[in-house]
MMTF fields as JSON, N, C-alpha, C and O atoms, coordinates in Angstrom:
{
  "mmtfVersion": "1.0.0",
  "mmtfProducer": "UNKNOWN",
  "numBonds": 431,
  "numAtoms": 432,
  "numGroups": 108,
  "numChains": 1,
  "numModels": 1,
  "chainsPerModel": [1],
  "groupsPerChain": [108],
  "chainIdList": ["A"],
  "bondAtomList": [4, 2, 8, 6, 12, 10, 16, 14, 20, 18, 24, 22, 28, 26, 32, 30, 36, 34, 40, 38, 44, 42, 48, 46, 52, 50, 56, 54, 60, 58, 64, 62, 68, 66, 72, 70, 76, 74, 80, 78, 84, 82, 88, 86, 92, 90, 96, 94, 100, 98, 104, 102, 108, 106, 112, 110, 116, 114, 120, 118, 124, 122, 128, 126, 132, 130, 136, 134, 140, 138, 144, 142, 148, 146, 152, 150, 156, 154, 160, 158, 164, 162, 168, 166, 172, 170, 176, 174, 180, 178, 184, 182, 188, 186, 192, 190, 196, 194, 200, 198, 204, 202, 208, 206, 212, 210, 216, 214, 220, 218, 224, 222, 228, 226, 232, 230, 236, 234, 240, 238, 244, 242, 248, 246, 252, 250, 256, 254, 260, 258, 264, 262, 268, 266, 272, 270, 276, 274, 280, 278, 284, 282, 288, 286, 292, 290, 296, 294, 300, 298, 304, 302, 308, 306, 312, 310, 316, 314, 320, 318, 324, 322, 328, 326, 332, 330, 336, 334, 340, 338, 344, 342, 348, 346, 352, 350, 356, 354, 360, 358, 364, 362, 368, 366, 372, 370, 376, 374, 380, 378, 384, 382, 388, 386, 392, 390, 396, 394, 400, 398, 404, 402, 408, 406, 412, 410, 416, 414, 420, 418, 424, 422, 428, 426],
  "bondOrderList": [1, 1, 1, 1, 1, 1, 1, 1, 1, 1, 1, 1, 1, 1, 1, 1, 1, 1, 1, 1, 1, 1, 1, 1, 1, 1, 1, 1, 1, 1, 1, 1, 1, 1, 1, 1, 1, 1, 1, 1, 1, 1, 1, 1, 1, 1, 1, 1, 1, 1, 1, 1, 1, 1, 1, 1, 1, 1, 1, 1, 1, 1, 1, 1, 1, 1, 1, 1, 1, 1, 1, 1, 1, 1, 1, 1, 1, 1, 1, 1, 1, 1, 1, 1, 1, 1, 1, 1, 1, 1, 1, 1, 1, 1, 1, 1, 1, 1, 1, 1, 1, 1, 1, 1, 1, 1, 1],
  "groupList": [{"groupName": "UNK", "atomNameList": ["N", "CA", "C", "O"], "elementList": ["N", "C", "C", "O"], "formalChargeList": [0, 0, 0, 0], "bondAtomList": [1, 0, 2, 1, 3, 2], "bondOrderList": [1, 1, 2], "singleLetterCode": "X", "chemCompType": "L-PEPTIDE LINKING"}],
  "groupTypeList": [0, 0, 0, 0, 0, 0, 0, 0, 0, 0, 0, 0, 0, 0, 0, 0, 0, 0, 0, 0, 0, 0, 0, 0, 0, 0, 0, 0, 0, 0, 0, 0, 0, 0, 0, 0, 0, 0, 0, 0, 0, 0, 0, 0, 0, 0, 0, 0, 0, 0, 0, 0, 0, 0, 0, 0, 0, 0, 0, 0, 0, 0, 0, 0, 0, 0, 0, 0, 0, 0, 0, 0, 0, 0, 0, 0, 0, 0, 0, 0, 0, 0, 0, 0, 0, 0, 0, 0, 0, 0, 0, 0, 0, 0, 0, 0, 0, 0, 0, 0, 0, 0, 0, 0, 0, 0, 0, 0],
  "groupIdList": [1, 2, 3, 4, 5, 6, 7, 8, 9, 10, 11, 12, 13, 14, 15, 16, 17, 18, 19, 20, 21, 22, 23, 24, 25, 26, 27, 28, 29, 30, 31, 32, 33, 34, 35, 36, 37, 38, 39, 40, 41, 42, 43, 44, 45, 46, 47, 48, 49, 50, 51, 52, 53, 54, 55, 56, 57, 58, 59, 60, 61, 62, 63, 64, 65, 66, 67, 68, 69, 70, 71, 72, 73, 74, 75, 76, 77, 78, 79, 80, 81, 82, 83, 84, 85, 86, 87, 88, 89, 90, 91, 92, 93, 94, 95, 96, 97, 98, 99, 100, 101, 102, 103, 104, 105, 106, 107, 108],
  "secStructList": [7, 2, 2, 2, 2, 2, 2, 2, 2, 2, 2, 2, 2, 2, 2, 2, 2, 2, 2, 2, 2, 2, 1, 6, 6, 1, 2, 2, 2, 2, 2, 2, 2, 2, 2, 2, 2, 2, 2, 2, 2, 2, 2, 2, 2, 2, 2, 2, 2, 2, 2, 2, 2, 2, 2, 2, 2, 2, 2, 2, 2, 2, 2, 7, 2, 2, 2, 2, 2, 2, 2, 2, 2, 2, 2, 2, 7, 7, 7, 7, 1, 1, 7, 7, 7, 7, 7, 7, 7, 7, 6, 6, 7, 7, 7, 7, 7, 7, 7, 7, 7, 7, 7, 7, 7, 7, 7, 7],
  "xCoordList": [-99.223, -98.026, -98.381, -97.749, -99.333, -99.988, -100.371, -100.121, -100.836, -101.466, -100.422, -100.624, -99.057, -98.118, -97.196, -96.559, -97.309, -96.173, -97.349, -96.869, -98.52, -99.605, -99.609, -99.913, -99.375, -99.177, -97.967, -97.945, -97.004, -95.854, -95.621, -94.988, -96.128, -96.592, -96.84, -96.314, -97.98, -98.94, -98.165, -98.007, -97.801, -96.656, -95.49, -94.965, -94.777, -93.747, -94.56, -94.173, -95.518, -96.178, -96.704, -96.781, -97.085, -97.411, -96.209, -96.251, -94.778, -93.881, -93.262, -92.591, -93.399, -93.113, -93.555, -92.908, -95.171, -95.839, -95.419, -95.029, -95.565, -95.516, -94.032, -94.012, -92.835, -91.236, -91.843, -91.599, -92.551, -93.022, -93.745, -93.676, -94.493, -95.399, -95.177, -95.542, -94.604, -94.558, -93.11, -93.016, -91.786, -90.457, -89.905, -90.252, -88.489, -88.122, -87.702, -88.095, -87.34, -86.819, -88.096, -87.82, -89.391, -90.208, -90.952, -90.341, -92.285, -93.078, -93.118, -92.893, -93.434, -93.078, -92.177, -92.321, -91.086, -89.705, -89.534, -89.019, -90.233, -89.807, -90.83, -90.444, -91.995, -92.942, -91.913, -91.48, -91.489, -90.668, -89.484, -89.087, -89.263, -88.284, -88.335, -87.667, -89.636, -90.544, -91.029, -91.262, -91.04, -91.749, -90.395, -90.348, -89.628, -87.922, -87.175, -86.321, -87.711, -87.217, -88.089, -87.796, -89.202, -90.089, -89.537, -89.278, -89.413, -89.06, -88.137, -88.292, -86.447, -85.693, -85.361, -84.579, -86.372, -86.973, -87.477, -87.099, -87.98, -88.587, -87.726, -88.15, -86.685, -85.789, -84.466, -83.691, -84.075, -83.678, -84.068, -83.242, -85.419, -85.899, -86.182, -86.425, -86.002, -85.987, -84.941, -84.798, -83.858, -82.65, -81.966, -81.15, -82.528, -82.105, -82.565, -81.997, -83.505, -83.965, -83.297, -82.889, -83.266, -81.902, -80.909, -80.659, -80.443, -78.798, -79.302, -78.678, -79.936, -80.126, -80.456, -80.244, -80.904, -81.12, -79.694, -79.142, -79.329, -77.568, -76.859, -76.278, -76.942, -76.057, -76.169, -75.314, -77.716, -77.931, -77.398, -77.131, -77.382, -77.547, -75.686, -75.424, -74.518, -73.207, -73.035, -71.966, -73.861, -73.683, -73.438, -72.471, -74.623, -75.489, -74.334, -73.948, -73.455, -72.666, -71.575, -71.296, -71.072, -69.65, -70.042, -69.155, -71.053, -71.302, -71.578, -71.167, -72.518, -73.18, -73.183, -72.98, -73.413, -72.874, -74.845, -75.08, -75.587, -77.137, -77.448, -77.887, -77.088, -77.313, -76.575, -77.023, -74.839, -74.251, -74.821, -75.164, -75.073, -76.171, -77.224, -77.476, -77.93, -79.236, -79.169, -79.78, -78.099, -77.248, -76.683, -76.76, -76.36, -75.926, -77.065, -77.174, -78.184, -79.388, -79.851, -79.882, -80.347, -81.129, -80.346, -80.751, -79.491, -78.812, -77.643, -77.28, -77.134, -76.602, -76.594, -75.739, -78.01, -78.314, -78.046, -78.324, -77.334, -76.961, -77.544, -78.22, -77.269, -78.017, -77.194, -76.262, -77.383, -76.224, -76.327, -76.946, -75.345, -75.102, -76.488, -76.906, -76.904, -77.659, -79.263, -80.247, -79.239, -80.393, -80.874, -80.03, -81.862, -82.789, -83.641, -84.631, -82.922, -84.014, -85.065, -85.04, -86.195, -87.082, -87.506, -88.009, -87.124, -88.019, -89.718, -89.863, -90.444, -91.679, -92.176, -92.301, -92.55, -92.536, -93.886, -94.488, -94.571, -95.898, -96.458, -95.911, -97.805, -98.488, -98.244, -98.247, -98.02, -97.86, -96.639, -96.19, -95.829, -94.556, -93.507, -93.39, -92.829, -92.04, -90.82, -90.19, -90.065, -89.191, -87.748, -87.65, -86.815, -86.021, -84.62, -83.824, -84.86, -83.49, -82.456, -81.853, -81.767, -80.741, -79.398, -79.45, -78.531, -77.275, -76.416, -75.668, -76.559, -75.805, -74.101, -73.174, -73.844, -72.427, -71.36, -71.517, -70.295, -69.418, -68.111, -67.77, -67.631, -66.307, -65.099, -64.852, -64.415, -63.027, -62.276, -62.784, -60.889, -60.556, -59.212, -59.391, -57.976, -56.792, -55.973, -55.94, -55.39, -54.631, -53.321, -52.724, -52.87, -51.201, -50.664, -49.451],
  "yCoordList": [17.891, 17.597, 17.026, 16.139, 17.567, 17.196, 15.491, 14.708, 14.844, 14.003, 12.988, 11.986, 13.273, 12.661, 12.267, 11.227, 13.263, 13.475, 12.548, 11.914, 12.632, 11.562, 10.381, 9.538, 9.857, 9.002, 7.879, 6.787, 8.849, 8.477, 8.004, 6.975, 8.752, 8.867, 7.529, 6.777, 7.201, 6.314, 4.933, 3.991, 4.817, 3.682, 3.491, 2.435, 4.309, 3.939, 3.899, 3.145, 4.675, 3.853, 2.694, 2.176, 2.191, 0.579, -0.378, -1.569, 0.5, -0.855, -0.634, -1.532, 0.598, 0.404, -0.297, -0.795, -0.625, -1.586, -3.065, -3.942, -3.09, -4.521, -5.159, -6.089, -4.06, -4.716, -5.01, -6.095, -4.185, -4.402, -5.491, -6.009, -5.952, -6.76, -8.224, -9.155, -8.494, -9.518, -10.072, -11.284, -9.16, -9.587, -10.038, -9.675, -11.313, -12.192, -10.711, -10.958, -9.996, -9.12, -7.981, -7.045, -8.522, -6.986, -8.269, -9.18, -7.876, -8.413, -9.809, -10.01, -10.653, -11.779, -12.373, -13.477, -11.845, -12.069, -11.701, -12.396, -10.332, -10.144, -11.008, -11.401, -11.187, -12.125, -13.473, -13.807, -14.299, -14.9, -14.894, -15.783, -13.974, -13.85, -13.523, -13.791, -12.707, -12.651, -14.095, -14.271, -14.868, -16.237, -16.984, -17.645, -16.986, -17.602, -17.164, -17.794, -15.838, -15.035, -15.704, -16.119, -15.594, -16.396, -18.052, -18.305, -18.871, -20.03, -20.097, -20.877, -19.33, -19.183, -19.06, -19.659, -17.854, -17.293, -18.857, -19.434, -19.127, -20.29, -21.661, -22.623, -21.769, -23.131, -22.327, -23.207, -21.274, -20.639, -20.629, -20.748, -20.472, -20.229, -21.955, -22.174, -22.755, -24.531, -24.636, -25.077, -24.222, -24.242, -23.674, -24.319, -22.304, -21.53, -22.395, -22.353, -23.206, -23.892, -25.321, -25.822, -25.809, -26.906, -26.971, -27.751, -25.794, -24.99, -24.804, -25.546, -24.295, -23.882, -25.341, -25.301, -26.614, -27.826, -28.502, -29.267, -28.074, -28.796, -28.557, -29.327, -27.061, -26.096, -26.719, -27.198, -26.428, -26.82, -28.487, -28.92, -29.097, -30.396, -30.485, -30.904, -29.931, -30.092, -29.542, -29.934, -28.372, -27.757, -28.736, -28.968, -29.247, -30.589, -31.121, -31.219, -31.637, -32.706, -32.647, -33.419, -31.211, -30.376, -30.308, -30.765, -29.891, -29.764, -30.455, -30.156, -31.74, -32.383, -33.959, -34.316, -34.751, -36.236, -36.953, -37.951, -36.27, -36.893, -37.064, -38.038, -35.85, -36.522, -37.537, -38.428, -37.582, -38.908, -39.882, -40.722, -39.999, -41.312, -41.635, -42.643, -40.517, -40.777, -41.8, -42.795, -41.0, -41.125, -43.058, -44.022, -43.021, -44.503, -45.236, -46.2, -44.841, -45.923, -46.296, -47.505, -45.337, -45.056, -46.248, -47.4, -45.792, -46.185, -47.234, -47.817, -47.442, -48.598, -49.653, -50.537, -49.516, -50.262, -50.479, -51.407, -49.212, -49.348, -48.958, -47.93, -50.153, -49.81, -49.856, -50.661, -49.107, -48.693, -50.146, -51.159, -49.766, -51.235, -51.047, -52.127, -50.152, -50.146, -50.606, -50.627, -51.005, -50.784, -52.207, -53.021, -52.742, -53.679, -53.357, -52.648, -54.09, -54.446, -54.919, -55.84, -54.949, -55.802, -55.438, -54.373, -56.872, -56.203, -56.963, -57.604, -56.984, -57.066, -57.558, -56.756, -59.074, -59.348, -59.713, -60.559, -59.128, -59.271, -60.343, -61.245, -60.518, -62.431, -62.823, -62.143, -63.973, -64.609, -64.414, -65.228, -63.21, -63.343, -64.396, -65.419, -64.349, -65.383, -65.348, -64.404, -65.965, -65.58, -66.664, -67.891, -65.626, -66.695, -67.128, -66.47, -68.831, -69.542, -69.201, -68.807, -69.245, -68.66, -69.352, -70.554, -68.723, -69.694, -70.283, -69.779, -71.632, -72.535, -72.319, -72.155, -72.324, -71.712, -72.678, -73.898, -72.026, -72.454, -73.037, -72.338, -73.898, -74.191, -73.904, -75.089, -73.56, -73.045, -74.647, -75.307, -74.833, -76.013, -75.368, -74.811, -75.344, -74.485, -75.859, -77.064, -75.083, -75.711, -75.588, -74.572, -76.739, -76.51, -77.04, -76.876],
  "zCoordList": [-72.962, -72.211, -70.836, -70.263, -70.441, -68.754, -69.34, -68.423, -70.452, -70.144, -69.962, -69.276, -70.695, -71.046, -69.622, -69.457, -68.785, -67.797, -66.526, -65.587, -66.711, -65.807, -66.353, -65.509, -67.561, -67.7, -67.168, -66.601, -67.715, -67.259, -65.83, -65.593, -64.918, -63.16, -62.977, -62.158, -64.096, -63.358, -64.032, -63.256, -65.085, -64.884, -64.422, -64.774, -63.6, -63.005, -61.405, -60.512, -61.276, -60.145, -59.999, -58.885, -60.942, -61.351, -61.446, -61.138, -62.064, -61.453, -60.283, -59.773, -59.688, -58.148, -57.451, -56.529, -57.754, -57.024, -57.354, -56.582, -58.423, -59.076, -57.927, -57.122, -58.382, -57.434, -56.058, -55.53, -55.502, -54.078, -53.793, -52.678, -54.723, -53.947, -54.502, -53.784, -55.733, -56.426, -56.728, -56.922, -56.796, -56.622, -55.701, -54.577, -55.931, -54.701, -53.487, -52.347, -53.564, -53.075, -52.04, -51.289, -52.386, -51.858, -50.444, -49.886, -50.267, -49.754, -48.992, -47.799, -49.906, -49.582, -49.211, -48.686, -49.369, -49.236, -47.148, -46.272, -47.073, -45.864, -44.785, -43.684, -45.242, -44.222, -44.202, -43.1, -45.465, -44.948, -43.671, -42.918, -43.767, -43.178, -41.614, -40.616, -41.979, -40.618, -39.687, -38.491, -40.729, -39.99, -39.757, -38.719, -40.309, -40.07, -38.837, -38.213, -38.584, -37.025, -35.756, -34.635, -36.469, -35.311, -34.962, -33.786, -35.746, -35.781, -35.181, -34.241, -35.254, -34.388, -33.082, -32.343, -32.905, -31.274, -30.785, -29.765, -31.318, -30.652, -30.716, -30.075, -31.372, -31.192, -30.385, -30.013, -30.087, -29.518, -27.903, -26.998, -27.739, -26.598, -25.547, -24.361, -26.645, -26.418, -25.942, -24.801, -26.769, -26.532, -24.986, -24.327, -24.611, -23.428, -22.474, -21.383, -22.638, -21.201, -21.073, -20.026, -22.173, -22.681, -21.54, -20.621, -22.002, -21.128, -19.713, -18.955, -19.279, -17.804, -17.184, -15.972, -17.605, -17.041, -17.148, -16.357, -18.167, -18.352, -17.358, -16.593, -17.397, -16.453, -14.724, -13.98, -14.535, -13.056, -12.574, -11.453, -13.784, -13.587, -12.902, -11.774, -14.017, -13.994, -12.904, -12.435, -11.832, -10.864, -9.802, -9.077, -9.931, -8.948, -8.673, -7.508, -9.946, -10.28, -8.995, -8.078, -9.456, -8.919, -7.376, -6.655, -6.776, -5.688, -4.626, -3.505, -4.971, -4.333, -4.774, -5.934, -3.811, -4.538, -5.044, -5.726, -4.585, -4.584, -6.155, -6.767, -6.574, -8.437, -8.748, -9.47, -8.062, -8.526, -8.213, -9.044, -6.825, -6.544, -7.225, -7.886, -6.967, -8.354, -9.628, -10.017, -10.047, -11.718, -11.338, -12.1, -10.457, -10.016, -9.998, -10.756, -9.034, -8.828, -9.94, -10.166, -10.954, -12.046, -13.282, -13.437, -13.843, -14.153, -14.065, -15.086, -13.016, -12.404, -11.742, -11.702, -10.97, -10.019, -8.636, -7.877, -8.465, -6.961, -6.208, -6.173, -5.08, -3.915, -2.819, -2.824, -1.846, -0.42, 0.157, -0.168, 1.279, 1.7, 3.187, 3.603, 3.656, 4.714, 4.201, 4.941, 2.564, 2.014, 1.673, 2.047, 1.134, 0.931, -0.503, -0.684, -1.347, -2.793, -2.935, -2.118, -3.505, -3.567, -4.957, -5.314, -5.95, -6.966, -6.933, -5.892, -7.467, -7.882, -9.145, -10.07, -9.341, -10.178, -10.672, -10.011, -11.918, -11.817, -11.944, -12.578, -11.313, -11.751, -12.928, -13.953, -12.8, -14.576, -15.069, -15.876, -14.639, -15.271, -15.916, -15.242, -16.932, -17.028, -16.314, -16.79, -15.29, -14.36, -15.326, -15.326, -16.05, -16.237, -15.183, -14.513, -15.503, -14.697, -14.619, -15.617, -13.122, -13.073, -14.087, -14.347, -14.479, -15.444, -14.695, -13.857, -15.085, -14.593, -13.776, -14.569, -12.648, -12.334, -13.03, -13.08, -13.545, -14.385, -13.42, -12.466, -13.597, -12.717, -12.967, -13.194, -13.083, -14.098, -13.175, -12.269, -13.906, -13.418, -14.022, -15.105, -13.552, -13.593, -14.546, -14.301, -15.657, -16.536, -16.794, -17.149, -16.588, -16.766, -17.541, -17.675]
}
């Protein structure tokens, strides 16, 4: 009877293991899931610094006119009226001609 009831032991301890280590549900399943948390944390943590540059930036916006200017120069080309352009054009460049001025001539 003892050998019967050790037997028995020792295969349902064998498919305890087996569910654990080899079913979608045991082992593998949770390292996945482990490495999916990590991945998160980390597009998450891209993300938080994302926001705090957004954030400061709309602050900037609301508060102060120097990012608008910025945002103007950069992007727009403006330059104050107390100010002086110079662009820089490298040797050799090809410099193209200015376009011909157009005359409008009023039609009636």
């Amino acid at each position: 009877m003892m050998r019967v009831f050790t037997g028995v032991l020792i295969i349902l301890t064998v498919l305890l293991q087996y569910r654990l280590w080899v079913s979608d549900s045991g082992i593998s399943e949770v390292l996945r899931l482990q490495k999916s948390v990590i991945q998160q944390d980390l597009l998450n943590a891209d993300m938080s610094r994302r926001n705090k540059q957004l954030s400061a930036e709309v602050t900037d916006l609301k508060i102060g006119t120097t990012a608008i200017e910025e945002r103007a120069r950069s992007e727009l080309g403006m330059v104050a009226p107390d100010e002086w352009f110079y662009q820089v054009v490298p040797h050799g460049a090809i410099i193209p001609k200015a376009p011909a001025s157009v005359t409008h001539t009023a039609q009636r």
